[in-house]
C-alpha positions in Angstrom: 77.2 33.0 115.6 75.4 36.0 114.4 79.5 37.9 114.8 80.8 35.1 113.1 78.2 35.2 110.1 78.9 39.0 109.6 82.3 38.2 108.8 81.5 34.9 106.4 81.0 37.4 103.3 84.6 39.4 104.1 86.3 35.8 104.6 85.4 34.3 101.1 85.5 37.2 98.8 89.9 37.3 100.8 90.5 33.7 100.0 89.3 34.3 96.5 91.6 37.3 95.8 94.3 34.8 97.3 93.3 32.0 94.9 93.1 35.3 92.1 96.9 36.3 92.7 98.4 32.5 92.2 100.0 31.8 88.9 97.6 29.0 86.8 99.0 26.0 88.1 100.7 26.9 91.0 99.7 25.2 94.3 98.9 26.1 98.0 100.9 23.9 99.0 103.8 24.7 101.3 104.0 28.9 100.4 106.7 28.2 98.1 105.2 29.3 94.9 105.5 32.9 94.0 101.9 34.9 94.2 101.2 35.6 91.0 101.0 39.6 90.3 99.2 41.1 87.1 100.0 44.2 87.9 103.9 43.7 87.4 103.4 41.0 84.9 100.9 43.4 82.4 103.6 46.0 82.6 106.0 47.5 80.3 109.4 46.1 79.9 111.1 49.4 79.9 113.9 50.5 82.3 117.1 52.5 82.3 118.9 51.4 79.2 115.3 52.1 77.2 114.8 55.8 79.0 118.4 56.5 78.3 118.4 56.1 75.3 115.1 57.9 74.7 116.6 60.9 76.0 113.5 61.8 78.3 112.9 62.3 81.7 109.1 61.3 81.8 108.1 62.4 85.1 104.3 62.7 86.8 103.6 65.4 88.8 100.7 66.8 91.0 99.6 69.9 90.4 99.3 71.5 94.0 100.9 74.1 96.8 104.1 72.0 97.1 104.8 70.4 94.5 104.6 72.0 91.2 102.4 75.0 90.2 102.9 78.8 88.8 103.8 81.8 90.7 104.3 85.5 89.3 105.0 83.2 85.2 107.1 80.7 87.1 106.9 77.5 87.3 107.6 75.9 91.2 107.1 73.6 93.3 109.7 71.1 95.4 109.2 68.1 93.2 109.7 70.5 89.9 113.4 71.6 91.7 114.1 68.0 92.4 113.0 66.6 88.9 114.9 69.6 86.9 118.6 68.8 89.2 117.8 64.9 88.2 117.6 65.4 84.8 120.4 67.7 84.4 122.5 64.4 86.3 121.1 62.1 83.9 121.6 64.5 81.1 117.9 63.9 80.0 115.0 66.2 78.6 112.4 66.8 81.4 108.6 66.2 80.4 106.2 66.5 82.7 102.9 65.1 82.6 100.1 65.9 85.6 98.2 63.9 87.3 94.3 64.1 86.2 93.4 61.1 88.2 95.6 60.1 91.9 93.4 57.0 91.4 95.5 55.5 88.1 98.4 56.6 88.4 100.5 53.2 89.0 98.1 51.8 85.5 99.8 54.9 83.6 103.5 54.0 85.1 103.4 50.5 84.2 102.2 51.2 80.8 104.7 52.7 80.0 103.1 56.6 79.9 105.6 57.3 82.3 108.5 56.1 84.3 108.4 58.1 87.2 105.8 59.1 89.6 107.4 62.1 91.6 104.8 63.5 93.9 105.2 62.4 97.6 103.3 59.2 98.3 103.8 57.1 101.5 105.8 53.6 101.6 102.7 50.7 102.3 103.0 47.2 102.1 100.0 47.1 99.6 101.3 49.7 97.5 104.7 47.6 97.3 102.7 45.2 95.2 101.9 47.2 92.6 104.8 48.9 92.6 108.6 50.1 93.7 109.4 53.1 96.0 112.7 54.9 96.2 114.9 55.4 98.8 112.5 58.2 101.0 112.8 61.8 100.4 111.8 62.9 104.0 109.9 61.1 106.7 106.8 62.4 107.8 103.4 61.5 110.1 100.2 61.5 109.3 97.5 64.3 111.7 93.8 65.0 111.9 92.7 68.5 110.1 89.9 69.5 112.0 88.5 73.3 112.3 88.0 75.4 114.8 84.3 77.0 116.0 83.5 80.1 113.8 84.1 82.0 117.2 87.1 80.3 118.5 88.9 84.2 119.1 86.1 85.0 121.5 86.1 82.2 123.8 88.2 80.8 126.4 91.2 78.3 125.8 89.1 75.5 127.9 86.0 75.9 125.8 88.3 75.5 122.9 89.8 72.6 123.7 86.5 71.0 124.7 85.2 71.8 121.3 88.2 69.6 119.5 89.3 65.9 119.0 92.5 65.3 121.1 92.2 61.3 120.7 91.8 59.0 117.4 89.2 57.3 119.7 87.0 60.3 119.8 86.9 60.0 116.1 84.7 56.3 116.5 81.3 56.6 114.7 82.3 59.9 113.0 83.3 60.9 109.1 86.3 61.7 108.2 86.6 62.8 104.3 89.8 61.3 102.1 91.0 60.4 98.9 89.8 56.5 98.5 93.0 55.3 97.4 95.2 56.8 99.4 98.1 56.3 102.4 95.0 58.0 104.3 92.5 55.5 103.6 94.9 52.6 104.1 95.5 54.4 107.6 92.0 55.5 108.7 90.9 51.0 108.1 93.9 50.3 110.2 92.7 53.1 112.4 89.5 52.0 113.1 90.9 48.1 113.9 92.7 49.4 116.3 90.4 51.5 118.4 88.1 48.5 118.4 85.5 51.1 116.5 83.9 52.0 113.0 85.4 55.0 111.6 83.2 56.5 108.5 85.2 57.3 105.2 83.6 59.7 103.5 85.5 59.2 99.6 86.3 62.4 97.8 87.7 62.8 94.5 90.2 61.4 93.4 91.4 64.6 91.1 91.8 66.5 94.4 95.2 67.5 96.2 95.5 67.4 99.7 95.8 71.1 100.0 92.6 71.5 98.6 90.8 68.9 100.9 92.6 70.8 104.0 90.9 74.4 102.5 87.8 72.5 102.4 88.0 71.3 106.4 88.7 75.6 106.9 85.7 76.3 104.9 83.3 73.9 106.2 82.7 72.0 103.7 83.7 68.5 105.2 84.4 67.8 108.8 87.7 66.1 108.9 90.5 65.0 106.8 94.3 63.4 107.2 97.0 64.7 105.8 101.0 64.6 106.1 101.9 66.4 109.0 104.1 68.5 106.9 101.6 69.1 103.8 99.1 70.1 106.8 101.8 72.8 108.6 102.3 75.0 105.4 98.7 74.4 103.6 97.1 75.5 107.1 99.6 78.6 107.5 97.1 80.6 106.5 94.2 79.2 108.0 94.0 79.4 111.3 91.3 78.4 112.8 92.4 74.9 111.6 94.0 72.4 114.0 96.0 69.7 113.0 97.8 68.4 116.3 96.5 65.2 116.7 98.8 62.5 115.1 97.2 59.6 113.4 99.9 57.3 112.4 103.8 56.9 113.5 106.8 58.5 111.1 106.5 57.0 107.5 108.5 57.8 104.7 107.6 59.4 101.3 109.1 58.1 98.3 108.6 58.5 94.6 107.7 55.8 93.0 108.8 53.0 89.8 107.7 50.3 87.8 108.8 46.8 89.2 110.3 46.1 86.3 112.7 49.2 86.4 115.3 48.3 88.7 118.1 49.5 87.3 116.4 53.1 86.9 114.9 52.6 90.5 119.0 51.7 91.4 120.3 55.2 90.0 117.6 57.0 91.8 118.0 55.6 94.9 121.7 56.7 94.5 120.9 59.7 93.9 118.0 60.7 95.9 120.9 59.1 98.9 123.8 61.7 97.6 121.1 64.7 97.6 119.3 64.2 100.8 123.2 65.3 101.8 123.3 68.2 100.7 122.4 71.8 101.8 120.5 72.8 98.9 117.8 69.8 99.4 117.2 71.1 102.4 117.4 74.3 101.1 114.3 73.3 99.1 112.9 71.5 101.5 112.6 73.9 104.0 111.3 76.6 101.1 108.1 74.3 100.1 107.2 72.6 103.4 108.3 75.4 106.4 108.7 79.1 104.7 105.0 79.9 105.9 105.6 83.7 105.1 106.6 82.5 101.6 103.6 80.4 101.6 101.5 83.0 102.6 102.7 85.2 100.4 102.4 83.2 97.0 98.7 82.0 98.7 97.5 85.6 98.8 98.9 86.9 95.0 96.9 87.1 92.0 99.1 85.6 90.2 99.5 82.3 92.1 98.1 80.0 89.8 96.2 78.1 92.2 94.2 81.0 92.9 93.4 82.6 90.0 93.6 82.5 86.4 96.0 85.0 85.8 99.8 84.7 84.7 100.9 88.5 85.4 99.9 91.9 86.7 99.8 92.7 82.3 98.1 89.5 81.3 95.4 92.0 79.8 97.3 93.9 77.7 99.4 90.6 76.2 96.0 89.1 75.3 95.1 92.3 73.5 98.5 92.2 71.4 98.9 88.8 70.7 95.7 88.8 68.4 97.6 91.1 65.7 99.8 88.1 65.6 97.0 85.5 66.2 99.1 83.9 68.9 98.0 82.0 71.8 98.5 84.7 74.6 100.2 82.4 76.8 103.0 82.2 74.3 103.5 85.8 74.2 103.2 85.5 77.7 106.2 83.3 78.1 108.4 85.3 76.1 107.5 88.8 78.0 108.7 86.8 81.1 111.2 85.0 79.6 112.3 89.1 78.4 112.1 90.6 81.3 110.1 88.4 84.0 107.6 90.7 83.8 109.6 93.3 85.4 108.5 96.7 83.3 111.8 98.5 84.7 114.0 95.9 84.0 116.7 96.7 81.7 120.2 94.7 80.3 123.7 95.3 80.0 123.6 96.2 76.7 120.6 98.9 77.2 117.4 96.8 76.0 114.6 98.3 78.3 111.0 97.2 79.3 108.9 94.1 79.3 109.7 93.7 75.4 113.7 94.7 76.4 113.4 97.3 73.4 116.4 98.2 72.4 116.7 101.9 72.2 116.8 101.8 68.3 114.0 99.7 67.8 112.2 101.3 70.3 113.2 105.1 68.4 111.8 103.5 65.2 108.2 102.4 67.1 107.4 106.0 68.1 108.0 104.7 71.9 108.5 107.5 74.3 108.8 105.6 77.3 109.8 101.7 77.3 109.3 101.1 80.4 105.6 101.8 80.4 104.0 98.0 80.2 101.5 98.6 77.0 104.0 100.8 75.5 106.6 98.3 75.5 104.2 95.4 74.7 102.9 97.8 71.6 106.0 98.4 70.5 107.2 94.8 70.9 104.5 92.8 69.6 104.9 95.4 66.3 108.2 94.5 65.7 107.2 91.0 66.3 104.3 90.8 63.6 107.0 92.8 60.9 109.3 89.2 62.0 106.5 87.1 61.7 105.7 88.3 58.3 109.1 87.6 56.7 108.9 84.0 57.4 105.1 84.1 55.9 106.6 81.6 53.5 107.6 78.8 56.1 104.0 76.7 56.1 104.1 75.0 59.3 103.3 77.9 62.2 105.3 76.3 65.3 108.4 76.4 63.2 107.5 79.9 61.4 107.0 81.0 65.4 110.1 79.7 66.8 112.2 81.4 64.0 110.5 84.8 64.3 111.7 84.3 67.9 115.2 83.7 67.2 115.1 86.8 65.4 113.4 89.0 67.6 116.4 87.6 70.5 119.6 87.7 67.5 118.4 89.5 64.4 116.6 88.8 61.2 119.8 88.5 59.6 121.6 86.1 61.2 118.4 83.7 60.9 118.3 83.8 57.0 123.1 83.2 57.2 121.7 80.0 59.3 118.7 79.4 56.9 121.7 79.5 54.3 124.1 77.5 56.5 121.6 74.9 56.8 120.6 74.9 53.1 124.3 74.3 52.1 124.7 71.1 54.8 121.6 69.5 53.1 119.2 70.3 56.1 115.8 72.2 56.0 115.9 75.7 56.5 112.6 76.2 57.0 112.7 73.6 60.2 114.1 74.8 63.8 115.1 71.9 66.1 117.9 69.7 64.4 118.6 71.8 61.5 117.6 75.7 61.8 119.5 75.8 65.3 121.8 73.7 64.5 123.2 76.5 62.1 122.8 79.1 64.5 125.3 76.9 66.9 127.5 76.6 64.0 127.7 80.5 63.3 130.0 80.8 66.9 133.1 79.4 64.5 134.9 80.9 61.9 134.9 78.2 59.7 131.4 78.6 59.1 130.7 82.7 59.7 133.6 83.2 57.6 132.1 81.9 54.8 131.8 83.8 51.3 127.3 83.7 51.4 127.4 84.5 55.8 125.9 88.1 55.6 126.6 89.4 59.4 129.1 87.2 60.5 129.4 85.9 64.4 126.7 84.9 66.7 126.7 83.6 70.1 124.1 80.7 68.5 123.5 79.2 72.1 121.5 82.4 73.3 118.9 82.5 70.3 119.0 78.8 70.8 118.2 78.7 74.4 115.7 81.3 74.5 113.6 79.6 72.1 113.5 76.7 73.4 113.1 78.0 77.1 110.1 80.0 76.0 108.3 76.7 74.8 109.2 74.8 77.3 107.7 77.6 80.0 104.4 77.7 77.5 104.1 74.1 77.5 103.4 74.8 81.2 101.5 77.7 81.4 99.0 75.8 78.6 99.2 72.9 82.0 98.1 76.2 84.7 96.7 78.7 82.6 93.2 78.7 80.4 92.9 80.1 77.6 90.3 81.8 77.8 
């Protein structure tokens, strides 16, 4: 009686949940009526037609070792090479939003926030009523992270293994550390049902990756975790006096996820997710995210691996120092000295441009520079000629848009700006405005109907490379403001 009265508590508060999850009205009787779910019924009506229309890709990532973060000014990661391919096949903008909380993700999906969760998350039966999963990107199993002794070089391979958990049973009355709401958690209750034993979950976080949780099992700061096997082979590359041999659960497959009431989108997905998993180049990044360990190891141990440090480049302190005598946020400057030159200070182009700032030899005459390929030389030099750009547009009042001008000039020239300033002027559209009506123009200046024209000063322009480089150097600050702070 005394087994049966532990259990009286657990019994109730499940059959209210039950009675919870019926629509009002709806009867017990026979398990015909449909359990009524608020989680599906509170969310948005939004699916394909609405998204395509929009134009946007709205997409939430994790920021972590695998699946999007910065290396050397560039953004990686395997879901950010996934999500950029799908929105090129959809022909839809990419906006990426990261996760600040695991824990609500499915309330900002079916709100509408966004309409994609693209971070690996395992297929459960309880998750499924919440929400949708895609056809599987890769299948995986979930393993025990546990560290070695501090002195498991010096002693003997027996001693060793006596020191480790070889057996989930071993693990009954012990703690094991996870994210509450996770595939882990899920898998540590069945676990411990199982085994006929109490395993201790220790909840962590919810902000924290899984990469992070396996650094803290190498430094000591929790016993045990469980992660995917594969997310526990690269993230344990380079730590290794970590062991994580013991399987916990059988294969399971890793989706992305959608709202329930997108099932058209979650249609084209699964489509496409089917067509690419085909292909060479998804295993192509596959294989570079979850089993390059050197690659791993490499980005792990740089300075300019964003989950390390702070730091975009080897010259981050000289582009803060510049970008105050244009009162710029130095990640902006940052993300056109890459999108320049990717920080390479020997790079130069066809055409002769040189240096982080690609001077051209000209305008790097006229700048008193002696060498251009020496980094604070050419970021001098190039952040001069950027504050003499900035000032001509001193008359546009809005600062994004008098930014993303002086940019066009500094890629095309000051002079065809003001002919698509002129252009736009004479097709009744704001000159002082970039997107839709400044760059518009600028596309417009590649035909002779319009560069032909009695008041177009300097002619032709190949209006898709000022165009693109503007917009690709917003898009990359967008993400270094996600990675990098200010300061």
């Amino acid at each position: 009686m005394k087994i049966l009265n532990k259990y009286i508590p657990v019994l109730l508060a499940t059959l209210l949940l039950l009675l919870s999850c019926k629509k009002p009205g709806s009867s017990n009787m026979g398990g015909k009526d449909e359990a009524y779910n608020p989680f599906v019924a509170n969310s948005v009506d939004r699916d394909w037609d609405e998204i395509r229309e929009d134009g946007i890709l709205r997409a939430m990532v994790v920021y972590s070792s695998t699946s999007y973060f910065l290396y050397k000014g560039e953004p990686m990661g395997f879901e950010y090479e996934l999500l950029k391919r799908l929105a090129k096949e959809l022909d839809l903008e990419l906006e990426l939003i990261v996760s600040k909380d695991l824990d609500a993700e499915f309330e900002v999906l079916n709100r509408g926030d966004v309409d994609l969760i693209a971070h690996g998350m395992t297929v459960t039966k309880q998750r499924q009523w919440e929400v949708d999963f895609t056809e599987y990107l890769y299948l995986t199993k979930q393993v025990l992270v546990q560290k070695k002794p501090d002195n498991f070089l010096q002693i003997s391979w027996k001693e060793l293994e006596n020191s480790l958990i070889h057996d989930p049973i071993e693990l009954i009355n012990d703690t094991i550390s996870i994210r509450k709401n996770s595939a882990y958690y899920e898998r540590l209750q069945s676990l411990s049902n199982e085994i006929g034993g109490d395993i201790i979950i220790d909840s962590l976080d919810s902000s924290l990756s899984t990469g992070e949780i396996i650094h803290m099992v190498s430094d000591g700061k929790i016993k045990y975790t469980i992660a995917d096997e594969n997310l526990a082979r690269i993230n344990a590359s380079d730590r290794i006096n970590l062991d994580i041999s013991v399987p916990i659960s059988f294969s399971q497959r890793i989706s992305w996820v959608t709202r329930k009431k997108s099932p058209e989108f979650k249609k084209l997905l699964d489509s496409w997710i089917l067509s690419q998993r085909k292909t060479t180049d998804f295993n192509v990044i596959y294989n570079k995210y979850f089993k390059n360990k050197r690659t791993f190891k490499n980005r792990s141990k740089s300075d300019y691996y964003s989950l390390a440090n702070n730091q975009i480049s080897a010259y981050d302190k000289y582009i803060k120092s510049h970008a105050k005598k244009l009162d710029w946020d130095w990640r902006l400057l940052a993300s056109q000295v890459y999108q320049e030159s990717k920080f390479d200070p020997k790079a130069t182009s066809w055409t002769g441009a040189q240096g982080l700032m690609q001077l051209m030899p000209r305008t790097a005459e006229s700048l008193d520079v002696k060498d251009p390929t020496i980094p604070e030389e050419s970021l001098r030099a190039g952040t001069t000629y950027l504050k003499k750009l900035y000032d001509q547009f001193e008359h546009i009042p809005d600062s994004i848009n008098r930014i993303k001008l002086t940019m066009a000039a500094y890629n095309c020239g000051f002079g065809h700006i003001t002919d698509a300033q002129k252009l736009a002027e004479a097709n009744d559209l704001d000159p002082y405005t970039w997107h839709g009506n400044v760059d518009e123009m600028l596309l417009a200046l590649s035909y002779p109907s319009n560069y032909k024209k009695e008041y177009i000063k300097h002619g032709y322009v190949r209006g898709t490379e000022p165009v693109n480089y503007v917009n690709q150097i917003m898009d990359r600050y967008g993400q270094y403001k996600q990675f990098i702070a200010v300061d």
